[in-house]
SEFIZA-3560 file (N, C-alpha, C; in Angstrom, 3 decimals):
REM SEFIZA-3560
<numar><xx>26.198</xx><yy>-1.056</yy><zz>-3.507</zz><atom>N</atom></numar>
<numar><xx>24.787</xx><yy>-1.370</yy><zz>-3.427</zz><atom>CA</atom></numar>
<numar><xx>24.369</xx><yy>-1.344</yy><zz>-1.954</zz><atom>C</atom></numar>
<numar><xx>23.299</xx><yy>-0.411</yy><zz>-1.515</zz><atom>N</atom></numar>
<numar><xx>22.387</xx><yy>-0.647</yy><zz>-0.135</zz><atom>CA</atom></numar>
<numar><xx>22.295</xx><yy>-1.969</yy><zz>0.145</zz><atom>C</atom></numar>
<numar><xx>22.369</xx><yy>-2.470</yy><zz>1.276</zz><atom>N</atom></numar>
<numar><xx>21.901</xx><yy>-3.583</yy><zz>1.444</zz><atom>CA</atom></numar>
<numar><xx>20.261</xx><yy>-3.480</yy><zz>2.002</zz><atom>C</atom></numar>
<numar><xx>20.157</xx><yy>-4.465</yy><zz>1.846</zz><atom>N</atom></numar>
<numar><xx>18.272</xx><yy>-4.386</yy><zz>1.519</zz><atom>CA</atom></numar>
<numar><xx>17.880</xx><yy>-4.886</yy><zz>3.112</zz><atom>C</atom></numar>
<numar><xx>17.511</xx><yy>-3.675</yy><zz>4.014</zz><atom>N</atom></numar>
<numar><xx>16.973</xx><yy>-3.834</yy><zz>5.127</zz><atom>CA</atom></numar>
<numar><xx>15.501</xx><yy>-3.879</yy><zz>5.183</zz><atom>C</atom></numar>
<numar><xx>14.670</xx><yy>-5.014</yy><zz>5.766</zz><atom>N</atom></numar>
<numar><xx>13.433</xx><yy>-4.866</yy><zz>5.900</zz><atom>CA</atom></numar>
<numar><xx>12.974</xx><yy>-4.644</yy><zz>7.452</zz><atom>C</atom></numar>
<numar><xx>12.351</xx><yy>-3.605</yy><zz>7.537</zz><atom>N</atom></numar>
<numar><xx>11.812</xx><yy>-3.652</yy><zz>8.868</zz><atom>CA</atom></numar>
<numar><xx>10.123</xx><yy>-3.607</yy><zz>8.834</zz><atom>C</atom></numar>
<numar><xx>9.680</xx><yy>-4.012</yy><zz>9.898</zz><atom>N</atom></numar>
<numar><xx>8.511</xx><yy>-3.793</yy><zz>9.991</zz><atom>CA</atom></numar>
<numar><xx>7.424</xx><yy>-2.771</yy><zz>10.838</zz><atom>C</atom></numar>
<numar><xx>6.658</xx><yy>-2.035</yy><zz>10.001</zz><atom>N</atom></numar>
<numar><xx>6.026</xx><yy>-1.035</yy><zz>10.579</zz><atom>CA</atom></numar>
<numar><xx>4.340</xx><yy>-1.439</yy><zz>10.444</zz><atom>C</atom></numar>
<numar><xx>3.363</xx><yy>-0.465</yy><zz>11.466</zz><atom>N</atom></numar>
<numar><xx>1.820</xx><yy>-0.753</yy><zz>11.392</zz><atom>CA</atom></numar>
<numar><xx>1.626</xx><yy>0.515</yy><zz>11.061</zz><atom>C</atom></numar>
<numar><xx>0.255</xx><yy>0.307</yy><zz>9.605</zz><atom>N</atom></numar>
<numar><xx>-0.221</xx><yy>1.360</yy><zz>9.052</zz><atom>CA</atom></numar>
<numar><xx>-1.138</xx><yy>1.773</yy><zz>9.768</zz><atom>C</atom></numar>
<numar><xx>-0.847</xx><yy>3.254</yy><zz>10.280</zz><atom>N</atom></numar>
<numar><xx>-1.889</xx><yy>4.030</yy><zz>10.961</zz><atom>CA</atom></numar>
<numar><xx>-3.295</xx><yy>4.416</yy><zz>10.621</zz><atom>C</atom></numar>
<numar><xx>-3.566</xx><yy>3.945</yy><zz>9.377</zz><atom>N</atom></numar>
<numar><xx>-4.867</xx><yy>4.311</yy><zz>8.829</zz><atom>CA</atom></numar>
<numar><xx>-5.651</xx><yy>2.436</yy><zz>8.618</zz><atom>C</atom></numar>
<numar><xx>-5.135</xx><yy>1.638</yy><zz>8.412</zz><atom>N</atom></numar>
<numar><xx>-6.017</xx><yy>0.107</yy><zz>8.651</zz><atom>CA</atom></numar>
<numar><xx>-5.294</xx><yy>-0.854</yy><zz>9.800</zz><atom>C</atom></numar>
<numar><xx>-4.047</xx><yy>-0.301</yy><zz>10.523</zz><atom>N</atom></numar>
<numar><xx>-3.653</xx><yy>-1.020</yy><zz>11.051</zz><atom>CA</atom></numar>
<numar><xx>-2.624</xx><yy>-2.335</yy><zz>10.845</zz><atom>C</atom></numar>
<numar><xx>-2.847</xx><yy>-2.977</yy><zz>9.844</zz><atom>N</atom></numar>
<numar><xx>-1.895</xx><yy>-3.713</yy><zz>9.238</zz><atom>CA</atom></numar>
<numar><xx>-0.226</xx><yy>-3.426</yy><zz>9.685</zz><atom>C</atom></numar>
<numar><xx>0.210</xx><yy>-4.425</yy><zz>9.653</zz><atom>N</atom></numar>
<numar><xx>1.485</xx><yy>-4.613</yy><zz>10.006</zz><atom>CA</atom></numar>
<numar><xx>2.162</xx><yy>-4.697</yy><zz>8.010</zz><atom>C</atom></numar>
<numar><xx>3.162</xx><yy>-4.396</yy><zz>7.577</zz><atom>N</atom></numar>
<numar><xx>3.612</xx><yy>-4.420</yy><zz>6.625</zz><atom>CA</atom></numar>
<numar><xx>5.098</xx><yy>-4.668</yy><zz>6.673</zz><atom>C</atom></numar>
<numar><xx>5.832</xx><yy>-5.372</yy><zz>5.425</zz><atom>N</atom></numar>
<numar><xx>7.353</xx><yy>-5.259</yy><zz>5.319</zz><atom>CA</atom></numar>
<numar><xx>7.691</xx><yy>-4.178</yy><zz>4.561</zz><atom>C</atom></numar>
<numar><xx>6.620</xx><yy>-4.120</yy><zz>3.384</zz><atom>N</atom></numar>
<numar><xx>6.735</xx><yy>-3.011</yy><zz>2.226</zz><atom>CA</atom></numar>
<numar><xx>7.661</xx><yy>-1.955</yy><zz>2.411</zz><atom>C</atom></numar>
<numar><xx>8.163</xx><yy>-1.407</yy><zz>1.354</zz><atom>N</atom></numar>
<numar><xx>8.767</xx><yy>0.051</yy><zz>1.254</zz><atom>CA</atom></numar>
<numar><xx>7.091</xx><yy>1.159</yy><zz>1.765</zz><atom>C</atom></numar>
<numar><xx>7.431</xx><yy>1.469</yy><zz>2.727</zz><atom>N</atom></numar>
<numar><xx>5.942</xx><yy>2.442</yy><zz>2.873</zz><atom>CA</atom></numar>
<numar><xx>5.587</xx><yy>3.393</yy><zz>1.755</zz><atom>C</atom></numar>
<numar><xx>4.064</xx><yy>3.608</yy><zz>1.876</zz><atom>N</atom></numar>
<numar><xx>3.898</xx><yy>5.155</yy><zz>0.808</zz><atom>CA</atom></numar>
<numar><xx>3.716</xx><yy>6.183</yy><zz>1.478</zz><atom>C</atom></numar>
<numar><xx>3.704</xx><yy>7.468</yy><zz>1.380</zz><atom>N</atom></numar>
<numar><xx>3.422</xx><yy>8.406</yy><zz>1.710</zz><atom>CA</atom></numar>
<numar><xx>1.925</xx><yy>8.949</yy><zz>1.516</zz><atom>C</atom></numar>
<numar><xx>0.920</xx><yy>9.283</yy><zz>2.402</zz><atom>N</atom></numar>
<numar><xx>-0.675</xx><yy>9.581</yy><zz>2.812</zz><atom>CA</atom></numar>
<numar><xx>-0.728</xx><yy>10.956</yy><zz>1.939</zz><atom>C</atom></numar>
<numar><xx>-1.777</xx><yy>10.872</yy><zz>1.395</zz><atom>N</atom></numar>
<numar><xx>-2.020</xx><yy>11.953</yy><zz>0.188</zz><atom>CA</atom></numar>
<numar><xx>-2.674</xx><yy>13.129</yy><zz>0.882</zz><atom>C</atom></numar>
<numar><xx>-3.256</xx><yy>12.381</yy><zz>1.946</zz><atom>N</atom></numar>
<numar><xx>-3.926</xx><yy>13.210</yy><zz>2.840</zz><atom>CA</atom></numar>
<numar><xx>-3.020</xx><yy>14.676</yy><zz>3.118</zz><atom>C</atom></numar>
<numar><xx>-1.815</xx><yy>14.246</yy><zz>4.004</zz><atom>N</atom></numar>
<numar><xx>-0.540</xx><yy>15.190</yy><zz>4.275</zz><atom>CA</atom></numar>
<numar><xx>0.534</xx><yy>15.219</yy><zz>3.739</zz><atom>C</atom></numar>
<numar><xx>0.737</xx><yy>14.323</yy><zz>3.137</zz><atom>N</atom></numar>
<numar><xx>2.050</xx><yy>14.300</yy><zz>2.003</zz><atom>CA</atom></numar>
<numar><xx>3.104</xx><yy>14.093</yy><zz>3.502</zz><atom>C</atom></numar>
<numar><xx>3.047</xx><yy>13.355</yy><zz>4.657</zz><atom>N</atom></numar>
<numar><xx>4.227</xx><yy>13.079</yy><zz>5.493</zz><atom>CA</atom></numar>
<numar><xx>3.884</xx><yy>11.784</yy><zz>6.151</zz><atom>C</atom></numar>
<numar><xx>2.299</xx><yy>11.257</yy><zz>6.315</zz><atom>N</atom></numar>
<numar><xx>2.267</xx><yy>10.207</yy><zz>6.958</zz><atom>CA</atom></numar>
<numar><xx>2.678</xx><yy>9.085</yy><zz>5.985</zz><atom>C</atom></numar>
<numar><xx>3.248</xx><yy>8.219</yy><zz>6.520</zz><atom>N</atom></numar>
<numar><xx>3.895</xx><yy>6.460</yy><zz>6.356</zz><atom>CA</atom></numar>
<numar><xx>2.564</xx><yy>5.906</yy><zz>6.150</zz><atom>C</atom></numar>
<numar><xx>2.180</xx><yy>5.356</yy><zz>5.170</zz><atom>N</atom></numar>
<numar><xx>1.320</xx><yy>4.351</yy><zz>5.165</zz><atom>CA</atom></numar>
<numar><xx>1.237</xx><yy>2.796</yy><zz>4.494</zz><atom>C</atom></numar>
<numar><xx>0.941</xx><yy>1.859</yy><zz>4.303</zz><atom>N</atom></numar>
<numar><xx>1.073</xx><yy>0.838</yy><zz>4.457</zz><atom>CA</atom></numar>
<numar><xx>0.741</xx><yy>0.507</yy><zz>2.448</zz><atom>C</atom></numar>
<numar><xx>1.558</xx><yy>0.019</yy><zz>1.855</zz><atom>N</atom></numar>
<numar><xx>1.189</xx><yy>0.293</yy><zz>0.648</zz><atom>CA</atom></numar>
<numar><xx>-0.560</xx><yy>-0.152</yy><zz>0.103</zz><atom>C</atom></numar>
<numar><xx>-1.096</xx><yy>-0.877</yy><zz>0.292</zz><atom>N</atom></numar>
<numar><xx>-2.490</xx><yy>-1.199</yy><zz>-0.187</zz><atom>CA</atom></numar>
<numar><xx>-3.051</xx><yy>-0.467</yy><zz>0.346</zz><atom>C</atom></numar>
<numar><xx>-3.046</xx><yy>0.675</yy><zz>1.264</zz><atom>N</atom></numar>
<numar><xx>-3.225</xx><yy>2.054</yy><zz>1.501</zz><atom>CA</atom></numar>
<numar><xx>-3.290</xx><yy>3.262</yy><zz>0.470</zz><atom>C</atom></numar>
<numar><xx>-2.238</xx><yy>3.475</yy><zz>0.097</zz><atom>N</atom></numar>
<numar><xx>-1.427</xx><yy>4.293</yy><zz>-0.321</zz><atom>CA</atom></numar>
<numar><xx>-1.925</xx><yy>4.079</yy><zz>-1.984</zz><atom>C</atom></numar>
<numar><xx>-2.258</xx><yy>2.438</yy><zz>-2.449</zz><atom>N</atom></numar>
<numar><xx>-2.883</xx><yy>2.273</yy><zz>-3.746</zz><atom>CA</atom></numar>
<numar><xx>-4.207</xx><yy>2.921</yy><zz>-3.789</zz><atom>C</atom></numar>
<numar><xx>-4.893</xx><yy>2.420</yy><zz>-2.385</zz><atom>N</atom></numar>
<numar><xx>-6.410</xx><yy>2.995</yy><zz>-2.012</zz><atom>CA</atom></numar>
<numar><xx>-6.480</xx><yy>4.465</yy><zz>-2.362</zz><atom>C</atom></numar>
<numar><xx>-5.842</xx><yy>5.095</yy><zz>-1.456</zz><atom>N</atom></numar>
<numar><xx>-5.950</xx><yy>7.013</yy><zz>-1.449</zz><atom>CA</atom></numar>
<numar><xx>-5.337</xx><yy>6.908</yy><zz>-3.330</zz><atom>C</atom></numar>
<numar><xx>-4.775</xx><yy>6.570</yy><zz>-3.572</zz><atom>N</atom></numar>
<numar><xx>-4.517</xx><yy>7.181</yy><zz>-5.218</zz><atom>CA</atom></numar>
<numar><xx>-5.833</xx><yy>6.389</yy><zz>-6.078</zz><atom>C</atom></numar>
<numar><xx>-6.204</xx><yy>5.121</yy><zz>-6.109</zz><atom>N</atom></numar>
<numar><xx>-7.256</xx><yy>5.152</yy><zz>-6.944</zz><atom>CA</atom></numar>
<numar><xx>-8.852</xx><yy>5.731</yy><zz>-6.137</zz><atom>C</atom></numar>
<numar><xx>-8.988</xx><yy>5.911</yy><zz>-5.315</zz><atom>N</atom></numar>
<numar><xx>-9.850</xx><yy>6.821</yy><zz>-4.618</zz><atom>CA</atom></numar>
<numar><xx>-10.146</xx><yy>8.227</yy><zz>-5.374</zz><atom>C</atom></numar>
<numar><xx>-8.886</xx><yy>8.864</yy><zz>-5.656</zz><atom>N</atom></numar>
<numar><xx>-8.236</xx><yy>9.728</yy><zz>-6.212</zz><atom>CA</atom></numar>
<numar><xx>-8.793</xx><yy>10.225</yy><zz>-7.358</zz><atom>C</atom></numar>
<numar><xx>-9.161</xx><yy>8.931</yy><zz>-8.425</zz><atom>N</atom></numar>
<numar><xx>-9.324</xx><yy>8.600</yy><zz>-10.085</zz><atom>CA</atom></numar>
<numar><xx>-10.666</xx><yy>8.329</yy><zz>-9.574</zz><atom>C</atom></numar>
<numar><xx>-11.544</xx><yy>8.605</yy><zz>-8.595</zz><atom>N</atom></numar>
<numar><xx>-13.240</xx><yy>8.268</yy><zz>-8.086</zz><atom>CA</atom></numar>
<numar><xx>-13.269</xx><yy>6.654</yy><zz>-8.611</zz><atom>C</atom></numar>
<numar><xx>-12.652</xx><yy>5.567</yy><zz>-8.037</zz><atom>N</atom></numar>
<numar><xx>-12.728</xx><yy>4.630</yy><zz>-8.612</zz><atom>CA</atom></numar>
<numar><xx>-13.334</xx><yy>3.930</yy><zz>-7.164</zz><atom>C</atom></numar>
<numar><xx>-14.785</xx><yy>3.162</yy><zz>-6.879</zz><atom>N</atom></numar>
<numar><xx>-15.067</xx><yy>2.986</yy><zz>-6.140</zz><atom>CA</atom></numar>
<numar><xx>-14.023</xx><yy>1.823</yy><zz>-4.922</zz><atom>C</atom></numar>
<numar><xx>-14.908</xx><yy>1.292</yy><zz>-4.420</zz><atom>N</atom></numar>
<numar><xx>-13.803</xx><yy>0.754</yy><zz>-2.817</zz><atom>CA</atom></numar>
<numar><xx>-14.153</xx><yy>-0.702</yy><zz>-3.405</zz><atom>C</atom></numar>
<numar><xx>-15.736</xx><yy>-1.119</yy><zz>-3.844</zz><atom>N</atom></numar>
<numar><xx>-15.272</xx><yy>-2.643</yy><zz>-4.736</zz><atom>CA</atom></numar>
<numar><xx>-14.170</xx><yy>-2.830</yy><zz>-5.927</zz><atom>C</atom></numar>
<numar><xx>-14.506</xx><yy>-1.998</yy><zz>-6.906</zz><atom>N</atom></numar>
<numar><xx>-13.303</xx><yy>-2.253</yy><zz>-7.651</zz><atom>CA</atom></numar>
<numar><xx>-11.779</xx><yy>-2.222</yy><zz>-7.105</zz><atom>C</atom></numar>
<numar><xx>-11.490</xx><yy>-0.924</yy><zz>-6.112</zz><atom>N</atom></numar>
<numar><xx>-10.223</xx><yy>-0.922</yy><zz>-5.115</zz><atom>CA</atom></numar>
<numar><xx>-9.930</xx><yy>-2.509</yy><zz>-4.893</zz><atom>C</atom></numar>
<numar><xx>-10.899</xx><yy>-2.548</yy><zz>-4.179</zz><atom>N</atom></numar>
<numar><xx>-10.238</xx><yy>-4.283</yy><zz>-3.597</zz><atom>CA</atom></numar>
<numar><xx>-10.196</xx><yy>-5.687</yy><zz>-4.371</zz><atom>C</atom></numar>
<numar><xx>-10.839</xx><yy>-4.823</yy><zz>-5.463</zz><atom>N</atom></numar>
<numar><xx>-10.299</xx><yy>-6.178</yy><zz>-6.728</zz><atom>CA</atom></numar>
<numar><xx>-8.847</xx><yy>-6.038</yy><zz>-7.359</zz><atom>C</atom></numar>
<numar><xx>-8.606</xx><yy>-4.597</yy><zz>-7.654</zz><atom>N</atom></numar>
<numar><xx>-7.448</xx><yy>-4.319</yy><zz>-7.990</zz><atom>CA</atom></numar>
<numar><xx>-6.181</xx><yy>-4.449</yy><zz>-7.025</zz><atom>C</atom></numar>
<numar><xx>-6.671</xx><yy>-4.412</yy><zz>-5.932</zz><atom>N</atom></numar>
<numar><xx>-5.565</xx><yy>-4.571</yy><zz>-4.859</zz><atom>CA</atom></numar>
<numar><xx>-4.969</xx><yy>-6.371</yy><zz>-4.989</zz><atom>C</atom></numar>
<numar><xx>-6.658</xx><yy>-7.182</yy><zz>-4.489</zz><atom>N</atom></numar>
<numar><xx>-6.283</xx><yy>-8.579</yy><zz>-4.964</zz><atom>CA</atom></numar>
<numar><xx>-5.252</xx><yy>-8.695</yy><zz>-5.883</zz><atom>C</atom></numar>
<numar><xx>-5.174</xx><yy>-7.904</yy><zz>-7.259</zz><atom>N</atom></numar>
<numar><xx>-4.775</xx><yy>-8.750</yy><zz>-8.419</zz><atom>CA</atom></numar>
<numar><xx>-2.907</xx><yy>-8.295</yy><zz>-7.947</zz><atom>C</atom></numar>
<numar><xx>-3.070</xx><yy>-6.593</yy><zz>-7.712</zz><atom>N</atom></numar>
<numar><xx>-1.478</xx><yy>-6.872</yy><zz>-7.499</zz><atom>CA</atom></numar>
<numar><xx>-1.060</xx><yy>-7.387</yy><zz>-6.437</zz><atom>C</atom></numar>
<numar><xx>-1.855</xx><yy>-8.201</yy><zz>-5.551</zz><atom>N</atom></numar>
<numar><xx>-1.104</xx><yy>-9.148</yy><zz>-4.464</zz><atom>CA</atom></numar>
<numar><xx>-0.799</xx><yy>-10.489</yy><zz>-5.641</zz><atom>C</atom></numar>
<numar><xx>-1.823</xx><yy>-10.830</yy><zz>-5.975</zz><atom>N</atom></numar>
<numar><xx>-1.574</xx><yy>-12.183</yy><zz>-6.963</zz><atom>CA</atom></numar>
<numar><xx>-0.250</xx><yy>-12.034</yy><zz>-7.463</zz><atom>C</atom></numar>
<numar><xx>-0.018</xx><yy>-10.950</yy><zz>-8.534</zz><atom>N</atom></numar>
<numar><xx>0.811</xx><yy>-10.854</yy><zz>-9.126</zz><atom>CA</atom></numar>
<numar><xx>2.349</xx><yy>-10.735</yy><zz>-8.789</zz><atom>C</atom></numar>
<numar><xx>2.235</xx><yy>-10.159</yy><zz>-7.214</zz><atom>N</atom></numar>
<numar><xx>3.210</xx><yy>-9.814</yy><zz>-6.468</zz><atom>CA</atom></numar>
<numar><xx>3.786</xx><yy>-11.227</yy><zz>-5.670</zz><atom>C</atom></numar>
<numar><xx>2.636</xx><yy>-12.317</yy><zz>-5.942</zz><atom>N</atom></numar>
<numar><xx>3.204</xx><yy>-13.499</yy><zz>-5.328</zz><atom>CA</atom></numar>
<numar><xx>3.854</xx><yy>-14.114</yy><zz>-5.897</zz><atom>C</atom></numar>
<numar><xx>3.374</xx><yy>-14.231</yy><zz>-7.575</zz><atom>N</atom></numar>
<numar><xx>3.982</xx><yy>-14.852</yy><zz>-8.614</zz><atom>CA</atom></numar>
<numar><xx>5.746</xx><yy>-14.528</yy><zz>-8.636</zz><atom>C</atom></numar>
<numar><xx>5.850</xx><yy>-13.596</yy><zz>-8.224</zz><atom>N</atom></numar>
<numar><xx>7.250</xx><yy>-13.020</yy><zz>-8.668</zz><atom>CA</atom></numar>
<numar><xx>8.093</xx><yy>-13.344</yy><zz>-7.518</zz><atom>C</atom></numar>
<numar><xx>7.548</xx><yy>-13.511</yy><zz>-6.249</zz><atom>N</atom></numar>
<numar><xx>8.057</xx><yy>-14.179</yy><zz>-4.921</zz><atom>CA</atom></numar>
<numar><xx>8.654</xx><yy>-15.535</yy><zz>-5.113</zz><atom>C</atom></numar>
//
């Protein structure tokens, strides 16, 4: 088994500092981006506006705490 290294990187598109496994920018398919990024550009994607984005983002932080 990998051992589970976390490092920390800043997303070049909001700036944020993150631990996350990064996503990859849809934009170029090579930039690192910061995952609540990376959710953004894909439901962006599905024309799903930037209020709903940031409700949906909220909920999988909620959910992502629960499991913490």
């Amino acid at each position: 088994m990998k051992p589970n290294k976390r490092t920390t990187a800043t997303c070049p598109l909001c700036g944020q500092i993150y631990i996350d496994h990064p996503a990859i920018s849809r934009a170029d398919n090579e930039t690192l981006i910061c995952p609540d990024c990376g959710t953004r550009e894909a439901l962006q994607g599905l024309g799903i506006d930037a209020t709903e984005q940031d409700k949906i983002i909220e909920s999988i932080h909620r959910c992502k705490a629960n499991l913490d």
